[in-house]
C-alpha positions in Angstrom: -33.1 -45.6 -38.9 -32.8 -49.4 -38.7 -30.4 -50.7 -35.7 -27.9 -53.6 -37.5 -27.1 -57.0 -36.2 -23.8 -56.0 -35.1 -25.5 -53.2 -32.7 -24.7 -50.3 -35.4 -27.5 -47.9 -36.4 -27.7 -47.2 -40.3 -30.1 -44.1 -41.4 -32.0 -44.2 -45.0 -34.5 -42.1 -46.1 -37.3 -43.8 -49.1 -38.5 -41.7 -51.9 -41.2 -42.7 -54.4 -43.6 -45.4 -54.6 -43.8 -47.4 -51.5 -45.1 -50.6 -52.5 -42.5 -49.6 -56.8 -39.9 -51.1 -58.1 -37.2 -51.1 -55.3 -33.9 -49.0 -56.2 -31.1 -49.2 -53.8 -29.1 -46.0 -54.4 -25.3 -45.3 -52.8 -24.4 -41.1 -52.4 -21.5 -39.9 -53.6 -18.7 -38.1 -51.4 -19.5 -35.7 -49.2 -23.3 -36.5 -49.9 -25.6 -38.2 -48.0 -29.6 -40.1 -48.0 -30.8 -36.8 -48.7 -29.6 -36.9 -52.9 -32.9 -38.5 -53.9 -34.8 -35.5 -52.3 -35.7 -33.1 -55.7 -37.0 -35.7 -57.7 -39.2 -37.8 -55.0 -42.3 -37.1 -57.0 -40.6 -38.2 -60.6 -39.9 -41.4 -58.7 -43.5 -42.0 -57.2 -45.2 -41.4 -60.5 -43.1 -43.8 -62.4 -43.7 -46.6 -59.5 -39.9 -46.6 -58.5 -39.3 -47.0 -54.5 -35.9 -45.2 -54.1 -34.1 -46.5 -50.8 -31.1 -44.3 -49.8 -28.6 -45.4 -46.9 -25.9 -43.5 -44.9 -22.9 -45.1 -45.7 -20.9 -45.9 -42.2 -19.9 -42.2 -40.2 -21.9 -40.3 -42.6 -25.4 -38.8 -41.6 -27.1 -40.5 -39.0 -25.4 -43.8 -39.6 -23.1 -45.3 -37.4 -18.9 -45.3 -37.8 -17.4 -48.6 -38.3 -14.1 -49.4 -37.5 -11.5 -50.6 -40.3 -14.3 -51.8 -42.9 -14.1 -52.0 -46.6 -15.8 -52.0 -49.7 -17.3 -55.4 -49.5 -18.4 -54.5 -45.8 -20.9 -52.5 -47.6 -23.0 -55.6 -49.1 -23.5 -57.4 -45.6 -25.5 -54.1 -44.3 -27.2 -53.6 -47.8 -28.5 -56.9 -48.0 -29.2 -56.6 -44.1 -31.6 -53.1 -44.8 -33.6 -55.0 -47.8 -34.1 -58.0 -45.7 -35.8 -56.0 -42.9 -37.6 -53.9 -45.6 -39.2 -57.0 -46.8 -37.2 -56.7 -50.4 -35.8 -59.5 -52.3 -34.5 -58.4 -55.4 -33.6 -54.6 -55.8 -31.6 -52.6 -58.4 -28.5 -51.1 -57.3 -27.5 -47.0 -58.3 -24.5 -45.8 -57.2 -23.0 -42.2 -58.0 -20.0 -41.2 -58.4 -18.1 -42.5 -54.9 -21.1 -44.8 -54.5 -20.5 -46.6 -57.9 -17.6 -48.7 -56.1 -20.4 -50.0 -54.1 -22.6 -50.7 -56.6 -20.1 -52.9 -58.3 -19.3 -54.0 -55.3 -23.0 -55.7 -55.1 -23.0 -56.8 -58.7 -19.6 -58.7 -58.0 -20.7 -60.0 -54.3 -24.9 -60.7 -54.2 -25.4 -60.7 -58.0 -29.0 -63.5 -57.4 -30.1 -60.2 -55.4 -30.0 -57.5 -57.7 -32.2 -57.2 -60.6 -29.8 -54.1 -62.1 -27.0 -52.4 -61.8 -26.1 -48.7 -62.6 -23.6 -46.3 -61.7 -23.3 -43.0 -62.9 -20.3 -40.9 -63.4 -18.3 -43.8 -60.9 -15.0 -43.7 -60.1 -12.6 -46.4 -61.2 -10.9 -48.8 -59.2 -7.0 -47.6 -58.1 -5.5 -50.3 -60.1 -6.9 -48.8 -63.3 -4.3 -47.1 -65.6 -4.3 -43.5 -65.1 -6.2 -43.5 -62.1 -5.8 -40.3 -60.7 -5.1 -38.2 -63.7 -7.9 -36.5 -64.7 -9.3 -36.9 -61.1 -11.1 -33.5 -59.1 -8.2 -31.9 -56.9 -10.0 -32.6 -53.8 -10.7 -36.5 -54.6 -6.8 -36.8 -54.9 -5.7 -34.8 -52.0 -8.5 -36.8 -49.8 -7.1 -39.9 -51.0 -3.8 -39.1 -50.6 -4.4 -38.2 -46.6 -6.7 -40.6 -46.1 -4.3 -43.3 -46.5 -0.8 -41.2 -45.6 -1.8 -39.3 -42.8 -5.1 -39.8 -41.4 -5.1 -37.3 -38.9 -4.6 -34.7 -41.5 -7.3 -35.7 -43.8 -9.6 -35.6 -40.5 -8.0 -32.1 -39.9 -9.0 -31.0 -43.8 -12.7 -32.8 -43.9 -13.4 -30.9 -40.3 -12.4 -27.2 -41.9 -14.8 -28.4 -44.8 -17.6 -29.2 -42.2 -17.3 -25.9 -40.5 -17.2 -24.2 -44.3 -20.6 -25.9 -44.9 -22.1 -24.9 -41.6 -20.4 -21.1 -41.2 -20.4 -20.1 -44.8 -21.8 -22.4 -47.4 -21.4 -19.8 -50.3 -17.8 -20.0 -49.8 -18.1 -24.1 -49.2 -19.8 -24.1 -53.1 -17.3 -21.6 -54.6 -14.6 -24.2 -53.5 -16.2 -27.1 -55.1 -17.6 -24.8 -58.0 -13.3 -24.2 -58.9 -13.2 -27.9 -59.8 -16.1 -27.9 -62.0 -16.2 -28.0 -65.8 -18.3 -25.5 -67.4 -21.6 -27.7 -68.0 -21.5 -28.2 -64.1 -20.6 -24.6 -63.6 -24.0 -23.5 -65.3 -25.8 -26.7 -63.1 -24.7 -25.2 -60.1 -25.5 -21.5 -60.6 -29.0 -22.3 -60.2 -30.0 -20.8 -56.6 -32.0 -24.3 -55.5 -29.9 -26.6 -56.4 -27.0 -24.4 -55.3 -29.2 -24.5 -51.5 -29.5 -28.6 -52.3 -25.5 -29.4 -52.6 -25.3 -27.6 -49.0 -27.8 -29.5 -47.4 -27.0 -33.0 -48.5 -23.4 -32.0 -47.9 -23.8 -30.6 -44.2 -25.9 -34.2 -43.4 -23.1 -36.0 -44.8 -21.2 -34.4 -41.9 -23.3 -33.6 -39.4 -21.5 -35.9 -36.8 -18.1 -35.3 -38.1 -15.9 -36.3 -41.0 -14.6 -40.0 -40.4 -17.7 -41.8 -42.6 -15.9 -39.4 -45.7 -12.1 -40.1 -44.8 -13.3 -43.5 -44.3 -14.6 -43.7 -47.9 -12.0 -42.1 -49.0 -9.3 -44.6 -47.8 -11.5 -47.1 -49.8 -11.4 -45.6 -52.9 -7.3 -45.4 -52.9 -7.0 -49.2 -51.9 -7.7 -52.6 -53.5 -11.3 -53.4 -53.7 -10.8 -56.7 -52.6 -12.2 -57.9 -56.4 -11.4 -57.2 -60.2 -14.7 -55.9 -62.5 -13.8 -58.9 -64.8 -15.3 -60.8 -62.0 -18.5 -59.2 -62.2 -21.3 -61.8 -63.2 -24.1 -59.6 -64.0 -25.1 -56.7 -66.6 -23.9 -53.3 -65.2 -25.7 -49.8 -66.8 -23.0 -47.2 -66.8 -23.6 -43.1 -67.7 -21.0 -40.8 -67.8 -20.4 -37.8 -69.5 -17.6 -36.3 -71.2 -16.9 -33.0 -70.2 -16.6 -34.5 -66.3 -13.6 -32.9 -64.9 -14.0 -34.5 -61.2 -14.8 -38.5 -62.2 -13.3 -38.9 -65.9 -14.5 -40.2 -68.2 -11.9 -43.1 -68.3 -13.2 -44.2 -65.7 -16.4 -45.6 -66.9 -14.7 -46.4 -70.3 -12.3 -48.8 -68.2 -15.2 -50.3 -66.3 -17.1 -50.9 -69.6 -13.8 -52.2 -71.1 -13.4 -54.6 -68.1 -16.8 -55.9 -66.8 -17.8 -58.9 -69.5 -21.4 -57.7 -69.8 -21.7 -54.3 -69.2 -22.7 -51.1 -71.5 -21.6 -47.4 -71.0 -23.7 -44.4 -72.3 -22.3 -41.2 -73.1 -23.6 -37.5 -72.3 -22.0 -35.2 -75.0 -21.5 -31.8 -73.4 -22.1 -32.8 -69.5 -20.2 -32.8 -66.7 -20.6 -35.3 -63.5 -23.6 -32.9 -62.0 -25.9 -35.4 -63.9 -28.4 -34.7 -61.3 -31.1 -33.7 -64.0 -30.4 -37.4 -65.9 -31.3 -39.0 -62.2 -35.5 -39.5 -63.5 -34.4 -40.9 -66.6 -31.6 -43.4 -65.1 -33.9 -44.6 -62.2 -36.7 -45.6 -64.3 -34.1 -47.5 -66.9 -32.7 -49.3 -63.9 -35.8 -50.3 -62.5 -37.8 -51.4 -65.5 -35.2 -53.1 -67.4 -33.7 -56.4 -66.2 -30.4 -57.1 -67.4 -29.6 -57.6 -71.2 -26.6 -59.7 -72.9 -23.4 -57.8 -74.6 -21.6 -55.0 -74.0 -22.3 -51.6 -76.0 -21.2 -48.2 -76.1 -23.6 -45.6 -76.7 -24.0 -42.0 -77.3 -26.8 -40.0 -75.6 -28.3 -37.2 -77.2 
């Protein structure tokens, strides 16, 4: 826990090596610090140092009242200062990816990578919500129409996590593509989604209709402004982020390069070793290439 300038607390846990490669990574929504968690010893033996906030009102981290995506840099930069880091790589996935382009755009002399996995586009993209997971759309749709509503629907989900978490995954699981479906009927993992989840929102559901109220509005900057390479995986049987998504960021960002998974969906959990140890062993590269992952 690390107490802001501003007076606000902000929770992170570290996996990995602590003196590696630093790796800031950003959850997705409803996740929380704990995503890193299964693959802490991957990370340690490859030297990365995995730091993993709460985002505002989720976890243990303080609310924050009418912030935005940029908001997000100014405590990010804050945490590695007081850690002692300089330059870091940034991974964000899926809800976090905004806020990793949100770094490469805003504090790009402080990053020494970007990647986001299976990221969500901006709302000004074509097609932005078709395509998009059912609950992503009707969060978004509250979050910025009626927010007492999308309070109302995020604190029946909390009480689903904590009461019956079978029934809380069986919800989620409906949204799923099949490759997901078969990553999620494994009983640990199944046990991980809940946990991570029920952090998320442990002190209520504002930090996730917060984010969501993000997501649906103008990010404050366009990806053709970004001034650094950006890393993007994605694959292509997703069915909650599409995969347009990531092909309009890799479209749009000048130096950027998008690899595709053949035959996954957006639990790319499993990918997580592999990603982290490109991100924080590669420095950024000139061009912009699309490639296919075997």
């Amino acid at each position: 826990m690390q107490q802001l300038r501003d007076g606000r607390e902000l929770s992170y846990a570290e996996y990995g090596a602590s003196s590696g490669r630093p790796v800031l990574y950003f959850h997705g929504l409803p996740t929380s610090r704990l995503d890193p968690l299964p693959f802490a010893e991957e990370y340690r033996a490859e030297g990365s140092r995995v730091v993993a906030p709460d985002r505002p009102g989720y976890g243990r981290s303080s609310p924050r009242r009418r912030w935005g995506l940029l908001d997000w840099v100014g405590d990010v930069v804050e945490l590695a200062d007081v850690l002692g880091i300089g330059r870091f790589a940034v991974l964000g996935y899926s809800s976090g990816g905004k806020y990793a382009a949100a770094c490469a755009f805003s504090v790009p002399e402080r990053l020494s990578a970007v990647g986001i996995v299976s990221g969500v586009g901006p709302a000004s993209m074509p097609g932005f919500r078709d395509g998009l997971g059912k609950t992503d759309r009707l969060s978004m749709t509250l979050a910025t129409r009626a927010r007492p509503l999308a309070l109302l629907y995020w604190r029946v989900a909390t009480r689903m996590v904590v009461r019956r978490p079978d029934s809380f995954v069986a919800e989620f699981e409906k949204e799923l593509s099949d490759p997901d479906r078969a990553v999620i009927a494994d009983p640990s993992f199944r046990q991980f989604l809940v946990e991570t989840a029920r952090e998320a929102l442990r002190d209520g559901p504002r930090g996730v209709v917060d984010d969501s109220a993000i997501q649906a509005r103008d990010w404050g900057f366009a990806l053709d402004r970004i001034g650094i390479h950006v890393r993007l995986w994605h694959g292509d049987a997703d069915e909650v982020v599409p995969l347009s998504h990531s092909e309009h960021a890799a479209a749009t960002i000048p130096d950027s390069d998008l690899t595709v998974f053949p035959g996954e969906g957006h639990l790319l959990a499993p990918r997580f070793p592999e990603i982290v140890r490109a991100i924080s062993t590669l420095g950024p590269s000139a061009g912009s290439a699309l490639e296919t992952a075997g």
